[in-house]
C-alpha positions as CSV (number, residue, x, y, z in Angstrom):
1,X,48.3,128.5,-195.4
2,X,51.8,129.6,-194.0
3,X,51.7,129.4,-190.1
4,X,54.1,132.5,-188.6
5,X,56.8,130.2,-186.6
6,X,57.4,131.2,-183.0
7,X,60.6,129.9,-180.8
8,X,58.9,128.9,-178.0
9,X,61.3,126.8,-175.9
10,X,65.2,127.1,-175.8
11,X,67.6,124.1,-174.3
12,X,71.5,124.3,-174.2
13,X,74.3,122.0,-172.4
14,X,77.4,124.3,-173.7
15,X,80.8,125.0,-172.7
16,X,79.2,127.6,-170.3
17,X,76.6,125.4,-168.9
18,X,72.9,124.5,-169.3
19,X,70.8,127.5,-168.4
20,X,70.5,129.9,-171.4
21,X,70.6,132.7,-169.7
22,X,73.5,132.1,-167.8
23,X,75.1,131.2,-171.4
24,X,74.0,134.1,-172.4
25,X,75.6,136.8,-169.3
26,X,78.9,135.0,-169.4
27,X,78.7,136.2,-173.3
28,X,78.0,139.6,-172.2
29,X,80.8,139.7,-169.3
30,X,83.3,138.4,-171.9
31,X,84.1,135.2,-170.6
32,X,85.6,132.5,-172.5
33,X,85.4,128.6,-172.1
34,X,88.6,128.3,-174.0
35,X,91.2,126.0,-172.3
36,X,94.4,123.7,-173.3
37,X,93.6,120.4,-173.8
38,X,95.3,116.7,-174.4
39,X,98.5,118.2,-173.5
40,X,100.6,115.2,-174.7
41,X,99.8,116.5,-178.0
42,X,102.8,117.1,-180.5
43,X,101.0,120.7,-180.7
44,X,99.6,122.9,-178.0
45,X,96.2,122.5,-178.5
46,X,92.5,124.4,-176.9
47,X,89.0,124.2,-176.9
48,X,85.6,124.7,-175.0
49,X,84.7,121.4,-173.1
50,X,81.3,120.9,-171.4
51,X,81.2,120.0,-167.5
52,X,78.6,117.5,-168.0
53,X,77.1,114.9,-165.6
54,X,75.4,112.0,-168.1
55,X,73.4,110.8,-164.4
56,X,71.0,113.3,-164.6
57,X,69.8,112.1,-167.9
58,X,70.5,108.4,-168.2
59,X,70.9,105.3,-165.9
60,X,74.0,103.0,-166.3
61,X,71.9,100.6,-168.1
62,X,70.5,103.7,-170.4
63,X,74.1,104.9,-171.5
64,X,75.4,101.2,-173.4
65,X,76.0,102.6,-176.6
66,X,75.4,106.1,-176.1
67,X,78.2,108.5,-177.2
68,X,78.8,112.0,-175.8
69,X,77.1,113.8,-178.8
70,X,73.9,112.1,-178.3
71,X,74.3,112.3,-174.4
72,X,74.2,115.7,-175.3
73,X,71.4,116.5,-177.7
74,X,69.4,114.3,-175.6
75,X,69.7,116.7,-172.4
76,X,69.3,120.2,-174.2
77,X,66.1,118.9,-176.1
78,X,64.5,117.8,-172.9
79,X,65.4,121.2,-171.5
80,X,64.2,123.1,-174.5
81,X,60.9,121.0,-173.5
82,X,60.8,121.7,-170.2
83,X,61.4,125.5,-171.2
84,X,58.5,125.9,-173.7
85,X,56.2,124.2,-171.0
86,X,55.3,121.5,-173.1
87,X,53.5,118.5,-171.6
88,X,54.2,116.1,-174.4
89,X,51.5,114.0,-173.6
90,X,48.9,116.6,-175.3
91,X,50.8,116.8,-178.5
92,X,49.9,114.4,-181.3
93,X,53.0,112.3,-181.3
94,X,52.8,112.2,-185.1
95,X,52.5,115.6,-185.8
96,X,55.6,116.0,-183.4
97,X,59.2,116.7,-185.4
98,X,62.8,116.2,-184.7
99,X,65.1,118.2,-187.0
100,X,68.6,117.5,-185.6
101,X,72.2,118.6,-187.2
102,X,75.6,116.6,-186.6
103,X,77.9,117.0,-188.7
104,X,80.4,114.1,-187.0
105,X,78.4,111.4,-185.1
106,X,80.2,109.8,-182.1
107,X,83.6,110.6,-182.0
108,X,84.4,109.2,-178.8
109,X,82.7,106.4,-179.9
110,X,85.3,105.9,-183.1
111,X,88.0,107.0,-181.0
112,X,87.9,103.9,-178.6
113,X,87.6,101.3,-181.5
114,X,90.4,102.3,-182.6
115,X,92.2,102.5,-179.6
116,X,90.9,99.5,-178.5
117,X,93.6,97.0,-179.1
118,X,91.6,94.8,-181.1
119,X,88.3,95.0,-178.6
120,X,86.0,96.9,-180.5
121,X,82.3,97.6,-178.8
122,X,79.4,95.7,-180.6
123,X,77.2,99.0,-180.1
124,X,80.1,101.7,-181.5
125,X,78.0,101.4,-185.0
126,X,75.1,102.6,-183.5
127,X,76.7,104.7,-180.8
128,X,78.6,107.0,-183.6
129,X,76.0,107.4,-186.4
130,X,75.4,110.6,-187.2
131,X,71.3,110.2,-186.8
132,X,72.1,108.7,-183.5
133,X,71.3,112.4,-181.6
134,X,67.9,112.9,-183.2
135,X,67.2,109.0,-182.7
136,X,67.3,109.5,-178.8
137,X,65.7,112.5,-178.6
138,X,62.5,110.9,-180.1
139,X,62.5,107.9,-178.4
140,X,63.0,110.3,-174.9
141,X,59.9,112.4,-176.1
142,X,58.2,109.5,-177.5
143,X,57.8,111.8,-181.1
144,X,56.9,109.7,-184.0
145,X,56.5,112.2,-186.9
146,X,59.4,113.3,-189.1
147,X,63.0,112.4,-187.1
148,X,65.5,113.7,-189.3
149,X,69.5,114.8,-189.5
150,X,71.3,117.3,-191.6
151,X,75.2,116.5,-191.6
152,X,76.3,119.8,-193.5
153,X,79.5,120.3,-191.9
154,X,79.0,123.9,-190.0
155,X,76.1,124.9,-190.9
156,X,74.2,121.4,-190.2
157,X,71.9,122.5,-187.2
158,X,71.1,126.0,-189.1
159,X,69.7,123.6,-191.7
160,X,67.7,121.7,-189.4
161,X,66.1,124.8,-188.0
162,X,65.5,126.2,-191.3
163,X,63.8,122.6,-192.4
164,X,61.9,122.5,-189.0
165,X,60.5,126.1,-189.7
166,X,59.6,124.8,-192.8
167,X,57.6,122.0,-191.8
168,X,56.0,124.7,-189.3
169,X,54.9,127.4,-192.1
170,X,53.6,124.5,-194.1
171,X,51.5,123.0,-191.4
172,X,53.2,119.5,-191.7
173,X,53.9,119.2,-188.2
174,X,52.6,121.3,-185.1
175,X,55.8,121.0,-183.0
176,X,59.3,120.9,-183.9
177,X,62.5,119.9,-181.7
178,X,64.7,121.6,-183.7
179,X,68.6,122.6,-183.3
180,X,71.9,120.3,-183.0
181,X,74.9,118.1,-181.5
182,X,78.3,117.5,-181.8
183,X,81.2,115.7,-179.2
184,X,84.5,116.2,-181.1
185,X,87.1,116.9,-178.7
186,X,89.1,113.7,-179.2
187,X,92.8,113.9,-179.7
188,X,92.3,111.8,-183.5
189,X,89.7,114.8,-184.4
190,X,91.7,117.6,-183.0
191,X,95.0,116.2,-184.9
192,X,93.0,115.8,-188.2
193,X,91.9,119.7,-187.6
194,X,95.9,120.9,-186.6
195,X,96.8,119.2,-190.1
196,X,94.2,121.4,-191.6
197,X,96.1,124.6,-190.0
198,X,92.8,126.0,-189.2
199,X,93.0,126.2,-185.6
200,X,94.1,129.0,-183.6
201,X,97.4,129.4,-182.3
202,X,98.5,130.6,-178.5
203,X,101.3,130.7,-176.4
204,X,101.3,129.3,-172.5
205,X,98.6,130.7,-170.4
206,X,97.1,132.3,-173.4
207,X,94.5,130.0,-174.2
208,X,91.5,131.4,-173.3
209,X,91.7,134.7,-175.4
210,X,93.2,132.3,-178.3
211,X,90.4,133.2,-180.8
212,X,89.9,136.7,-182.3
213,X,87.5,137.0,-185.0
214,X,87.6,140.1,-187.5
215,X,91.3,141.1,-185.8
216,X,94.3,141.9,-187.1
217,X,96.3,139.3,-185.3
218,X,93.6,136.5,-185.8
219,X,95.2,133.0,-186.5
220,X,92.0,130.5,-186.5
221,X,89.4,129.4,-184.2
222,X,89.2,126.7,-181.3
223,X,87.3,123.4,-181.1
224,X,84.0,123.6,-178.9
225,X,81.3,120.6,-178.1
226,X,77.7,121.0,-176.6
227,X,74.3,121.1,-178.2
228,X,71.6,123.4,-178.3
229,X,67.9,122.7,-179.6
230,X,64.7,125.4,-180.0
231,X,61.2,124.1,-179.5
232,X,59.3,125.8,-182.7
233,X,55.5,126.3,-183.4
234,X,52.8,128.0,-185.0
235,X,51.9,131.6,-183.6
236,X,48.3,130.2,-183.5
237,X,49.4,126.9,-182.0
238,X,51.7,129.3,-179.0
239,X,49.0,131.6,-178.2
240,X,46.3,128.5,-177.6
241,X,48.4,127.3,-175.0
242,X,49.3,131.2,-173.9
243,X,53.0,130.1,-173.9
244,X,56.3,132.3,-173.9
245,X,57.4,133.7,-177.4
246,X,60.9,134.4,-177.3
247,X,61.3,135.6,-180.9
248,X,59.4,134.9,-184.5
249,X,61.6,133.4,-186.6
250,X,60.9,134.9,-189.8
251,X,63.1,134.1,-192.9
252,X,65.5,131.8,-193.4
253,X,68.1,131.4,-196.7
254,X,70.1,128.2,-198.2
255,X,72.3,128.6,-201.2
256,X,75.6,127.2,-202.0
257,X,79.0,128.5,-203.1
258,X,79.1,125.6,-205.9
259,X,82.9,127.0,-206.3
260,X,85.2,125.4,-203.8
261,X,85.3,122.9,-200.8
262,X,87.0,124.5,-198.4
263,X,87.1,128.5,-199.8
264,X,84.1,130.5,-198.7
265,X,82.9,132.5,-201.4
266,X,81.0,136.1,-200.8
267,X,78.4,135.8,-203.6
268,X,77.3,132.6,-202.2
269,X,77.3,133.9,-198.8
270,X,75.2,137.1,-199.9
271,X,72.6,134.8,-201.9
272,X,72.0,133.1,-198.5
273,X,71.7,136.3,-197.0
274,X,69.0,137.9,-199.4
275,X,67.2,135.2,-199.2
276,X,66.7,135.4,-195.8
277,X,65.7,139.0,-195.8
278,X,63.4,138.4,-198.9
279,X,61.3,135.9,-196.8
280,X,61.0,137.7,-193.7
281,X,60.0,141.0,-195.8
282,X,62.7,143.3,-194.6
283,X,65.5,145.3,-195.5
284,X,69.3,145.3,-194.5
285,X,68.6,148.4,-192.4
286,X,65.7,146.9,-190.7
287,X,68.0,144.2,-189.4
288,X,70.3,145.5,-186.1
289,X,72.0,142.5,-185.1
290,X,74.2,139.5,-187.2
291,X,75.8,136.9,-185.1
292,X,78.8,136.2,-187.5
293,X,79.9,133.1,-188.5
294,X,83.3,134.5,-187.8
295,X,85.7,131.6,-187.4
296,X,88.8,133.8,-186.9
297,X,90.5,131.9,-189.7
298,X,92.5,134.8,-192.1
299,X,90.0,134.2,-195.7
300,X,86.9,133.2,-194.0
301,X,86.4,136.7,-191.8
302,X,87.5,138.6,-194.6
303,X,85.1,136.6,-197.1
304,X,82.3,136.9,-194.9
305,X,82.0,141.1,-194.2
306,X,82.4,141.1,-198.1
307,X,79.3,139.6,-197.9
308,X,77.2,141.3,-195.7
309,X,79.0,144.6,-197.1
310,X,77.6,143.5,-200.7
311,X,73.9,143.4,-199.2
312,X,74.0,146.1,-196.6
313,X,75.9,148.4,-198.6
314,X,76.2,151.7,-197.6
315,X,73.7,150.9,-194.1
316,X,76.7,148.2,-193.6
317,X,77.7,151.0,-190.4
318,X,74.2,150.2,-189.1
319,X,74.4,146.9,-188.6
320,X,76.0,145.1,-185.3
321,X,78.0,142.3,-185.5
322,X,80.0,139.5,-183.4
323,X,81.6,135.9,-183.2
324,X,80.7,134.6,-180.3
325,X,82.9,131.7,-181.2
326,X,85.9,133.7,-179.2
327,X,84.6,132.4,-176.3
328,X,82.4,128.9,-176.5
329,X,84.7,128.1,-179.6
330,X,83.2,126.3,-182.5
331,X,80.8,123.6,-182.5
332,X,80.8,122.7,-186.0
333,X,77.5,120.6,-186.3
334,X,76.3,122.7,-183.5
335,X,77.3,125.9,-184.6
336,X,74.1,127.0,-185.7
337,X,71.8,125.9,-183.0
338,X,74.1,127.6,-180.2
339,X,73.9,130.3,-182.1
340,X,70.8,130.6,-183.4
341,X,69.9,130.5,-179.8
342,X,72.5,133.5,-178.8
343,X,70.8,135.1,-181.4
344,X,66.9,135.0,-180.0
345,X,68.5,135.6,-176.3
346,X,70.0,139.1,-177.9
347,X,66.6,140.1,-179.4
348,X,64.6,138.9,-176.4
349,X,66.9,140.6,-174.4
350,X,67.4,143.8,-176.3
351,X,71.4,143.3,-175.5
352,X,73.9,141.7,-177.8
353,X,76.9,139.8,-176.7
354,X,80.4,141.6,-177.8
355,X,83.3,140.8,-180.4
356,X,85.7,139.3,-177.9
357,X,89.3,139.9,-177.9
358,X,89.5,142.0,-180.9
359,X,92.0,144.8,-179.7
360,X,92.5,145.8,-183.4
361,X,90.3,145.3,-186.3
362,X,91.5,143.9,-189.7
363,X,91.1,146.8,-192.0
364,X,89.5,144.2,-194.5
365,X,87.2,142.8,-191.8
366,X,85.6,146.7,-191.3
367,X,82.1,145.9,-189.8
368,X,80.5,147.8,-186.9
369,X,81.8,145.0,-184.1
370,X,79.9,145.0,-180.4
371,X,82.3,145.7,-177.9
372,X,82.0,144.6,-174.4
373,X,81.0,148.1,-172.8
374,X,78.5,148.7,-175.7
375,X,76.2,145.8,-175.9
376,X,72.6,147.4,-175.2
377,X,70.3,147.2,-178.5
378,X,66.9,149.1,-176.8
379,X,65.7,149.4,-180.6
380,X,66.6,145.8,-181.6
381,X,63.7,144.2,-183.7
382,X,65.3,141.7,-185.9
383,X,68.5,139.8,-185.9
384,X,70.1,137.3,-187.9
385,X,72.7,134.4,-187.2
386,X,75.2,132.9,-189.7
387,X,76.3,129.7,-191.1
388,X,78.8,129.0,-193.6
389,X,80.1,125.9,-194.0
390,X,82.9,123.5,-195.8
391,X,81.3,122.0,-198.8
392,X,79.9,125.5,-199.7
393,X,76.7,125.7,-197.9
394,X,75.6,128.9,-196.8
395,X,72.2,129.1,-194.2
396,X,71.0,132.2,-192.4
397,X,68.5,132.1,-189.9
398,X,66.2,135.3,-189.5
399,X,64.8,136.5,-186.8
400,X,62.0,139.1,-185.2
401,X,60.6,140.0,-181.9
402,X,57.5,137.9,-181.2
């Protein structure tokens, strides 16, 4: 039997803050989390930091040996949790699941052993293992079914999601924590990513309106941390318990480019996205809403409206899309999850956040972009949210009204 999945609880500790909806009007309103950082830096550098107080999740004792990135995951899963009105203690503990991305581990953890002068922590092993996030999160909620971690560069907690839904539809587990973390924002990370020349570039006082996906003058994106988990569940399981429904998620798709590390490719992309739209039982022109990818980097943009112009074709004008990545900056290993969850917010809300600082529009990035005084959706019934990432791996996550 395949159970209809149903997003049911949504937890996030971004660059914007911990309360979705918040998140989600600071999108609206345009404003971006994008600041300079480490500025003894050979190269000017930005990204989207989290103001994030560890007390009101952990006790001195509690934190030995736990780095930023599962800090993280471990407060936006309880409040995806708390959200979905879940007392834990009437769910089966092993038919519980915790489908976590990270596609770094502890960075701050590496970072001080090897800026220790010799003194290096006895707990940095287990404080910067990638499967460190999804570790705490079940031991916090006590879940002893399926605890498991995609590390697929950007689209890692897409994956997750995708596998969690999966588990879902095939009854394997009844409940499923289900999203991402990542900490990154370390000056060794953020030097390795300069040499890479993928970052965007700004000039003093600029930083904020550094990143500008799909525009002409676009020169890369900006480093963002955070985490963001979904609580998922049968339809039958969420109407039981008469909870909240934010959104069905409906079709998911996986494929991979199989062509080049670091080069997105557009068939690969559009594979992922038929895929998705296959599952769910819809077509490109039932679909109003994409939240992009859209790292702002001069190939990937272009590569990616190929894609969705090769599936949409000629309903591509139909079709509403942004990078919300102009203004919480990239989260790599939580890309997805912050996304995904900007993505049910829109179709909930029947509003979609806009295509920030985009004054001009690559003529080979031509895609129907949200604008800031344009974001209502009234007729919005499903919405998808991309993630492409380095090694070739292409997820979309599909999604419908409830």
């Amino acid at each position: 039997m395949n159970h209809e999945v149903r997003v049911t609880g949504l937890g996030v500790m971004a660059p914007h803050g911990g309360e979705p909806d918040a998140l989600f009007q600071s999108l609206l309103d345009g404003q971006s989390a994008i600041q300079p950082i480490f500025p003894d830096l050979p190269k000017p550098a930005a990204a989207a930091t989290v103001a994030f107080d560890e007390s009101h999740w952990f006790t001195k004792l509690q934190l030995a040996g736990v780095d930023r990135v599962s800090q993280f995951a471990v407060a936006a899963a309880d409040l995806a949790v708390r959200d979905a009105g879940l007392p834990m203690s009437d769910a089966d503990p092993e038919r519980v699941g915790v489908y976590a991305g990270c596609g770094m581990g502890g960075a701050a953890a590496l970072e001080a052993a090897y800026r220790g002068n010799g003194r290096v922590s006895p707990l940095t092993i287990p404080a910067f293992m990638p499967n460190a996030p999804a570790a705490h999160v079940a031991m916090r909620h006590g879940v002893q079914g399926p605890v498991l971690t995609y590390s697929v560069a950007c689209a890692s907690s897409s994956v997750a999601i995708a596998e969690a839904a999966k588990a879902i539809q095939r009854g394997e587990v009844d409940l499923a924590i289900a999203g991402g973390s990542e900490a990154l924002i370390v000056p060794g990370v953020v030097l390795a990513w300069q040499a890479m020349q993928t970052l965007a570039t700004f000039q003093p006082g600029e930083a904020a309106s550094a990143v500008r996906p799909f525009a002409s003058d676009r020169s890369g994106f900006a480093l963002g941390e955070g985490a963001a988990f979904l609580v998922l569940e049968s339809a039958e399981r969420a109407r039981a318990r008469r909870a909240r429904s934010y959104a069905t998620l409906a079709g998911w798709g996986l494929s991979s480019d199989a062509t080049h590390l670091t080069k997105p490719d557009a068939p690969g992309q559009a594979r992922a996205l038929r895929a998705a739209l296959r599952q769910a039982g819809l077509q490109p022109r039932d679909v109003g809403y994409c939240n992009a990818h859209g790292t702002a980097t001069r190939i990937g943009d272009v590569v990616e409206r190929n894609a969705l112009a090769e599936v949409w074709g000629s309903d591509l004008d139909r079709l509403r899309v942004s990078s919300t990545k102009a203004l919480h900056g990239h989260l790599l290993g939580a890309a997805g999850a912050i996304e995904a969850l900007i993505t049910v917010l829109a179709l909930h809300r029947r509003q979609l956040p806009p295509n920030a600082h985009c004054s001009e529009i690559d003529p080979a990035c031509s895609l129907n972009l949200v604008t800031q005084h344009d974001s209502g959706a009234p007729m919005l019934e499903a919405a998808l949210s991309n993630s492409f990432a380095f090694g070739g791996t292409n997820s979309v996550l599909l999604f419908r009204r409830a």
